[in-house]
C-alpha positions in Angstrom: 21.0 -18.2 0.2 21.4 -21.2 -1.9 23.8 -22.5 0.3 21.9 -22.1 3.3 18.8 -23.3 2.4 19.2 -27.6 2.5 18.3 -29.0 -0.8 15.9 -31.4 1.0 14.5 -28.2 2.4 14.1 -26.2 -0.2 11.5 -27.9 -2.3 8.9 -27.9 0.9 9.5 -24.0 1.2 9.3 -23.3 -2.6 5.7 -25.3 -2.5 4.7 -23.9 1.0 5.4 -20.3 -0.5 3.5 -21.0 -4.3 0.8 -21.9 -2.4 0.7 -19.0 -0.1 1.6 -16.4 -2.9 -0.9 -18.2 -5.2 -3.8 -18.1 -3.0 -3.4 -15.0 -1.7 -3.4 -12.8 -4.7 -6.0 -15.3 -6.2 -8.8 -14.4 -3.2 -7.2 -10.7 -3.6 -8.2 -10.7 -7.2 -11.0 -12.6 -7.3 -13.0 -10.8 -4.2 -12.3 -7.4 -6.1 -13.6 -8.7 -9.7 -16.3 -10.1 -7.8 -17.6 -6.2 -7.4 -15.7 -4.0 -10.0 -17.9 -1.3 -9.0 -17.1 -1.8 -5.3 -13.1 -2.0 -6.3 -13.4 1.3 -8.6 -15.0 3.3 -5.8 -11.7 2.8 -3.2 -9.4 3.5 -6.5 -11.4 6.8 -6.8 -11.5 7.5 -3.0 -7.1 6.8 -3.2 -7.2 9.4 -6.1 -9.2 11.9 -4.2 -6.9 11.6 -1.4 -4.0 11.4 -3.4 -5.5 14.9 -5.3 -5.5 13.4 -8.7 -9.3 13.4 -9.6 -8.5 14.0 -13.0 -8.0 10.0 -13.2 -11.2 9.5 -11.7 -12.8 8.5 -15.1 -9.9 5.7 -15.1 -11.1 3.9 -12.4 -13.2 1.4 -13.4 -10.9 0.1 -16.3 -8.3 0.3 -14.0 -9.8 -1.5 -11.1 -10.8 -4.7 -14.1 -7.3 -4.6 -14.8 -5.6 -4.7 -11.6 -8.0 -7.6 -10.3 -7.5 -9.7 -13.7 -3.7 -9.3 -13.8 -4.0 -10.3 -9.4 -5.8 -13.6 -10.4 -4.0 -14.1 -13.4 -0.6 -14.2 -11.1 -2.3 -16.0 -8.6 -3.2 -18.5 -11.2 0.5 -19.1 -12.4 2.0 -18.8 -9.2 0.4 -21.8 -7.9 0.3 -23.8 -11.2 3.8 -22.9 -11.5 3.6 -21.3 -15.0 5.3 -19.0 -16.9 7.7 -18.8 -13.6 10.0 -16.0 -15.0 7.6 -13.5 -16.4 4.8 -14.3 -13.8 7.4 -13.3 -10.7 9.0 -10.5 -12.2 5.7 -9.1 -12.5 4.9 -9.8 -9.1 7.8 -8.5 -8.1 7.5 -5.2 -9.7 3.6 -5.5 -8.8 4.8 -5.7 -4.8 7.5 -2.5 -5.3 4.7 -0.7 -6.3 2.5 -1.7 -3.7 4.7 -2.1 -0.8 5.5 1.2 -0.3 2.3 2.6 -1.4 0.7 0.7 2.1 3.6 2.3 3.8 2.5 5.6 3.4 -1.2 4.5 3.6 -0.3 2.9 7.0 1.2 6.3 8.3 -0.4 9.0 7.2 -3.7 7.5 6.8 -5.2 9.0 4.1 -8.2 6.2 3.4 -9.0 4.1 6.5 -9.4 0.8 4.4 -6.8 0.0 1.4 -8.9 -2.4 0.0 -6.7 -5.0 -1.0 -9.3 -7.7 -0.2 -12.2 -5.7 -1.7 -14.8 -6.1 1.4 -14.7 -9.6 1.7 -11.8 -9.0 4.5 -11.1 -5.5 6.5 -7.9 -5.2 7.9 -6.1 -2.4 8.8 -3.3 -0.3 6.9 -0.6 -1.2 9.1 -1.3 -5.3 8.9 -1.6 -4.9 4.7 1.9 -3.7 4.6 3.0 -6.0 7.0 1.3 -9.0 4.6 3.1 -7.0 2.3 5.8 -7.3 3.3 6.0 -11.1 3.8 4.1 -11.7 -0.2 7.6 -10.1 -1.2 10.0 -12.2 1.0 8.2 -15.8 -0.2 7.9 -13.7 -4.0 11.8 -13.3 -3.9 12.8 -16.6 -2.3 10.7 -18.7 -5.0 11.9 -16.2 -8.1 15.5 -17.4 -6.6 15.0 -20.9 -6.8 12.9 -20.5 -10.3 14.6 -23.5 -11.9 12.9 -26.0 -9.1 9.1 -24.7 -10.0 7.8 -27.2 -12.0 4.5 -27.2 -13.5 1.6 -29.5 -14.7 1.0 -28.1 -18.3 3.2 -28.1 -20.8 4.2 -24.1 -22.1 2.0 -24.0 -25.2 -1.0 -24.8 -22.6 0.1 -22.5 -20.0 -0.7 -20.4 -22.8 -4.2 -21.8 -23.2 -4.3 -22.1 -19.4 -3.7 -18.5 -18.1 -6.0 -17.0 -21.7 -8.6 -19.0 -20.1 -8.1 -17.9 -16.3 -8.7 -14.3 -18.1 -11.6 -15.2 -19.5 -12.9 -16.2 -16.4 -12.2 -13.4 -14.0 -13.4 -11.0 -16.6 -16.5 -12.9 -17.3 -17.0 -12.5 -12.8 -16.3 -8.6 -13.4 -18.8 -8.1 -16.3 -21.5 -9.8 -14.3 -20.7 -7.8 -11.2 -20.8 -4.8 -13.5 -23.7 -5.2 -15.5 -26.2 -7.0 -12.6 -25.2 -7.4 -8.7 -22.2 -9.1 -7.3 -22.4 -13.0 -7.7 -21.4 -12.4 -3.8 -22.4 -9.6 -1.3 -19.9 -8.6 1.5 -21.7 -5.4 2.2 -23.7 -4.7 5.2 -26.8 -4.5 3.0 -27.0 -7.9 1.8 -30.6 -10.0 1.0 -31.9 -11.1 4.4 -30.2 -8.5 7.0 -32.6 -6.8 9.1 -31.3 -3.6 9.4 -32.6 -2.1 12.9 -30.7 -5.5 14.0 -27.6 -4.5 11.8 -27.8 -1.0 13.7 -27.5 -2.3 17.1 -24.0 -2.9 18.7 -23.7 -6.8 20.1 -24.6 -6.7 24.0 -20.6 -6.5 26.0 -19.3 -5.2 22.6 -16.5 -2.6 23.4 -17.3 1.2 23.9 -15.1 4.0 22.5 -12.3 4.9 25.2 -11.3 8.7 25.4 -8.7 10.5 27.5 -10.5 13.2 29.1 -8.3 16.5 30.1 -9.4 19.5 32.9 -7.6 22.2 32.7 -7.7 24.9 36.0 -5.8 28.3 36.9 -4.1 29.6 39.7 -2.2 32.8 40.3 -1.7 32.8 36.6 -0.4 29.0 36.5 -2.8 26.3 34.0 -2.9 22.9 35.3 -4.2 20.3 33.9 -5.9 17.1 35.8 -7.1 13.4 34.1 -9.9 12.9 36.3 -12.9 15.4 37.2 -12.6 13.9 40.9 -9.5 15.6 41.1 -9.9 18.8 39.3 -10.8 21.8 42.0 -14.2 21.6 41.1 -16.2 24.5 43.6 -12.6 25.9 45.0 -12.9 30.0 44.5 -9.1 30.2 44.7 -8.8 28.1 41.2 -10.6 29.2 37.6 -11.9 26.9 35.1 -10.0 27.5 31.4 -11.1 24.5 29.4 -11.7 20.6 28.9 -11.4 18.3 26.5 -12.0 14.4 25.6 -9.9 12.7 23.3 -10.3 9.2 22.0 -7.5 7.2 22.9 -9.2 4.0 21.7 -11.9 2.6 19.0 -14.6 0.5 20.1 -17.0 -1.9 18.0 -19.5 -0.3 15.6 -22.6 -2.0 14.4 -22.9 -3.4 11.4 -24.5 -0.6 9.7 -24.2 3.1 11.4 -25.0 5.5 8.8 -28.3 4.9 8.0 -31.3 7.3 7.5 -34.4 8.8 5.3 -35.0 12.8 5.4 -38.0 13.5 3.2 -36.4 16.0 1.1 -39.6 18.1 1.3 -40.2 18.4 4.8 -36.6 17.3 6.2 -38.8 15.0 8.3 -37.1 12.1 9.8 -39.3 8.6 8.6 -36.3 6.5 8.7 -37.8 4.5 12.0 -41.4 4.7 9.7 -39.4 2.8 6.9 -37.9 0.5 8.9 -40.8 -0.5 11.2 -43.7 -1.1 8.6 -45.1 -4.2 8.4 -46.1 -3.4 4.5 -43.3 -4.2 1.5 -41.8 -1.2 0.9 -39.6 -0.3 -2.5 -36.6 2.0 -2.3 -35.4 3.1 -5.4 -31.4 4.0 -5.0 -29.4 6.5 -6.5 -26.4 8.7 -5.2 -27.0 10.9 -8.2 -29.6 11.1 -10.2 -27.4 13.3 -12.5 -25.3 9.9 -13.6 -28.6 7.5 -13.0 -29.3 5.6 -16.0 -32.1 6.3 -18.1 -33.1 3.3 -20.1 -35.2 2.0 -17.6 -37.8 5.5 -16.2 -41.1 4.0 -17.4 -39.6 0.8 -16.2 -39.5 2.8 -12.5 -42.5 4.6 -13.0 -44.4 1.5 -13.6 -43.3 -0.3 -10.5 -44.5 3.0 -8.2 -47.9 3.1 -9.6 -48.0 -1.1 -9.0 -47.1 0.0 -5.3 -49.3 2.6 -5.0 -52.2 0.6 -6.3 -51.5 -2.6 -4.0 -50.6 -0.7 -0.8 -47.2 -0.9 -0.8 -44.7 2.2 -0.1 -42.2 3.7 -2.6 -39.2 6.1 -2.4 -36.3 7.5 -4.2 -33.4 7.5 -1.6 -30.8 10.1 -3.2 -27.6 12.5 -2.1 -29.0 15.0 -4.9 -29.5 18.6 -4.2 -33.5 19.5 -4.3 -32.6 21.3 -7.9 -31.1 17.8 -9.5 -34.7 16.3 -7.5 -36.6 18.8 -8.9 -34.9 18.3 -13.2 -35.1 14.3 -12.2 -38.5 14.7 -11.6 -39.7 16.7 -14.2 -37.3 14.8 -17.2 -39.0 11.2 -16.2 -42.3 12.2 -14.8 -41.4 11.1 -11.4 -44.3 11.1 -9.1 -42.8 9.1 -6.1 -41.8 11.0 -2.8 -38.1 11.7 -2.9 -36.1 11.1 0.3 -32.4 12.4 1.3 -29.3 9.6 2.5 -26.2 9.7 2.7 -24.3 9.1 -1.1 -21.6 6.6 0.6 -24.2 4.6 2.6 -26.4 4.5 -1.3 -23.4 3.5 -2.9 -22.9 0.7 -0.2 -26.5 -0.4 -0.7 -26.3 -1.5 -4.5 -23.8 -1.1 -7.0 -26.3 0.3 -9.1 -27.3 3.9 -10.5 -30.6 3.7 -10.0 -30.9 0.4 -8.3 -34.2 -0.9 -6.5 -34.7 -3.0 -2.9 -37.3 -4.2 -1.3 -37.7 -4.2 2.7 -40.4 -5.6 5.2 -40.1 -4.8 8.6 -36.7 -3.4 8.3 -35.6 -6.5 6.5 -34.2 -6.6 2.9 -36.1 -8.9 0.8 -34.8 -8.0 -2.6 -32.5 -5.9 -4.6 -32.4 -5.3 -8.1 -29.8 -3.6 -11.0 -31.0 -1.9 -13.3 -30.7 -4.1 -16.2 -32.6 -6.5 -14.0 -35.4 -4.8 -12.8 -38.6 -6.6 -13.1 -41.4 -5.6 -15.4 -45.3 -5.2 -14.6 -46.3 -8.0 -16.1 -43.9 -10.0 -13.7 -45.0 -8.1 -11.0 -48.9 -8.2 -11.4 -48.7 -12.0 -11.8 -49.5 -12.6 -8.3 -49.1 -10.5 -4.8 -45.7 -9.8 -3.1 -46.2 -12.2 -0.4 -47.0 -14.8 -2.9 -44.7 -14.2 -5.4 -41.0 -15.1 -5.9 -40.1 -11.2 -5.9 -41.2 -10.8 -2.4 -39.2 -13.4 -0.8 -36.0 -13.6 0.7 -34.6 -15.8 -2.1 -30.4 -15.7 -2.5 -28.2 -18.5 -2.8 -25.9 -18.8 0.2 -22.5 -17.6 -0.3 -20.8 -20.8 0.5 -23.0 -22.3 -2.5 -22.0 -19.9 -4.8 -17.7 -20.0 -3.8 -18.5 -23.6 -4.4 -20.6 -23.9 -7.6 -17.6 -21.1 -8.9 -14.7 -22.7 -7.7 -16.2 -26.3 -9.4 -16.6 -24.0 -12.5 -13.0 -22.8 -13.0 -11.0 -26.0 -11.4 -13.3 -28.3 -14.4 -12.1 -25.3 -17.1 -8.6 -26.1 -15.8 -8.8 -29.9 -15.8 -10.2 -29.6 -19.1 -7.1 -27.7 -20.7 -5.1 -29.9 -18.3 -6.6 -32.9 -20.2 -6.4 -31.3 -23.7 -3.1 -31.2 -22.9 -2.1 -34.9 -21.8 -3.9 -36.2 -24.9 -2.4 -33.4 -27.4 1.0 -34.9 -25.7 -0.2 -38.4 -26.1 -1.5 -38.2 -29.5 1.8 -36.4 -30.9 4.0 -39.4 -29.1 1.5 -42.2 -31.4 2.5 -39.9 -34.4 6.3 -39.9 -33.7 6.2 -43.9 -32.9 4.1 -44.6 -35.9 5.4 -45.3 -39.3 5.3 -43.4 -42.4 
């Protein structure tokens, strides 16, 4: 290869592919530490699939790990550090993960790998193909490893790539212990979701194959169109029919949602969703693994509802008996209400977690850790107050203010560096 590669060319394509490689497992690790929580639910959903739920408790350690060491190879593939050590790992990183998006881009077992968290869908078969390429430029730059040059010296690579740790770990903590600096899901702070449920006018329908199958004298024939089946003709006998879909069309943004009062397995979801009053949904998949540091936190916040006119619920996947122990262990006198656990889990990254919607649209969420006290609350009414008000920094303000954050933490070490270098050339020029 060295011989076919020009040396006037090879430079470009070393840069062209440390920038490529760089940036692509930086935004892969970074949208994934962004929500840890998010990233450890599609490592558990691969175990399940992979029947190995005894790792399950693994998960979220793992999913820190994998998006640290992602950003941390990022990091040194485009500052060209550490060149050796950072491509073998990437190398052996891609063997692993290569030929695990083969087999996800067969067989199928989880529709979405997840390699860009849920900042970008794309399908199995294009993530090993992107594979695919990430190892070609991977291999072709680890060739021509002598030609990477980088900016820092190697006791501040060092420094440099301790420090890009730091930082990604620092995202994953917030994530972890509050919300995601950054919401990707479907649920975000300002979508209306009646809106969100509705499919775009002209959006592609689902296409199926539809089948008719008819006897005669013993002989099954099957037609493609029920125009030409022998629909009414005594001489033929229906057997069967079938439709199958031979092509996905768009879904709407959101598709899964609803509210069952779990006492009445009454359908209020369209009552939720239509009220002109602020309404507060307290979210938990299961309130067997909710946290329960904050219950007179909770129960506070439903009797401030009740008492200004505003509605409360407890959206849950629990079965009426976990309902019914939740209940009687915190007190709980809010109506409980039955959703699906994935579409919970979607909602907030938080066991119990709170939001607050008027007129279908999402005003407010809330972790745990952050849920806000009465005293904050009775300062004012909702529509007054700061809480009830479609209040979140827009994403492109946030990837800013971050990316500003971490390039002025790496011009920093880059100018500790320059003047450690400059101070220890005065030293070797001066005169004992």
């Amino acid at each position: 290869m060295k011989k076919i590669i020009s040396p006037k060319v090879r430079p470009i394509l070393i840069l062209v592919f440390q920038v490529l490689t760089g940036a692509t497992f930086i935004f892969s690790g970074f949208v994934k530490a962004v929500d840890p929580v998010g990233f450890a639910i599609k490592i558990q959903d691969y175990l399940t699939s992979f029947g190995a739920d005894i790792f399950i408790p693994m998960a979220f350690p793992v999913a820190v790990v994998l998006s640290t060491l992602e950003f941390l190879l990022g990091i040194n593939m485009l500052l060209g550090m550490h060149v050796k050590t950072t491509y073998i790992l990437t190398l052996i990183f891609m063997a692993v993960m290569t030929p695990l998006t083969f087999y996800l881009a067969l067989f199928n077992p989880v529709s979405d790998c997840g390699c860009f968290g849920e900042a970008l869908i794309i399908s199995n078969w294009a993530t090993f193909w992107k594979n695919i390429v990430l190892s070609a430029m991977v291999i072709f730059v680890f060739i021509f490893r002598k030609n990477v040059k980088s900016p820092y010296s190697e006791k501040t690579q060092w420094l440099t790539s301790f420090s890009s740790i730091i930082f990604i770990v620092g995202i994953a903590l917030i994530g972890y212990r509050h919300l995601p600096i950054l919401d990707f899901r479907p649920y975000k702070i300002g979508t209306n979701i009646p809106e969100a449920m509705k499919l775009p006018e002209g959006a592609p329908q689902d296409e199926y194959q539809s089948v008719y199958i008819y006897k005669k004298n013993g002989v099954e024939k099957k037609f493609d169109r029920l125009e030409d089946a022998p629909v009414g003709d005594s001489t033929w006998t229906f057997v069967d029919a079938g439709h199958t879909l031979i092509k996905k069309g768009a879904q709407p943004l959101i598709h899964d949602f609803s509210i069952v009062e779990a006492d009445t397995d009454e359908d209020i979801t369209d009552d939720v969703l239509h009220s002109d009053r602020y309404i507060f949904l307290l979210i938990s998949e299961d309130l067997r693994k909710a946290n329960i540091d904050h219950i007179d936190n909770i129960n506070d916040i439903y009797d401030y509802a009740k008492e200004n006119g505003y509605g409360f619920y407890c959206l849950t996947a629990s079965t009426p008996e976990q309902i019914s122990r939740w209940a009687n262990f915190t007190g709980a006198e809010y109506p409980f209400c039955k959703t699906d656990e994935t579409t919970l889990k979607t909602i907030l990254r938080s066991n119990p977690g709170l939001m607050l919607i008027k007129n279908g649209t999402i005003y407010n969420k809330w972790h745990y850790n952050d849920f806000p006290d009465e005293s904050e609350l009775r300062l004012e009414p909702l529509d007054k107050s700061p809480l009830g008000q479609i209040a979140t920094p827009h994403p492109k303000s946030v990837i800013l203010m971050v990316s500003i954050s971490f390039v002025v933490l790496l011009l920093l070490v880059f100018g500790l560096d320059k003047l450690a270098l400059y101070i220890s050339a005065r030293r070797r020029k001066t005169p004992i």
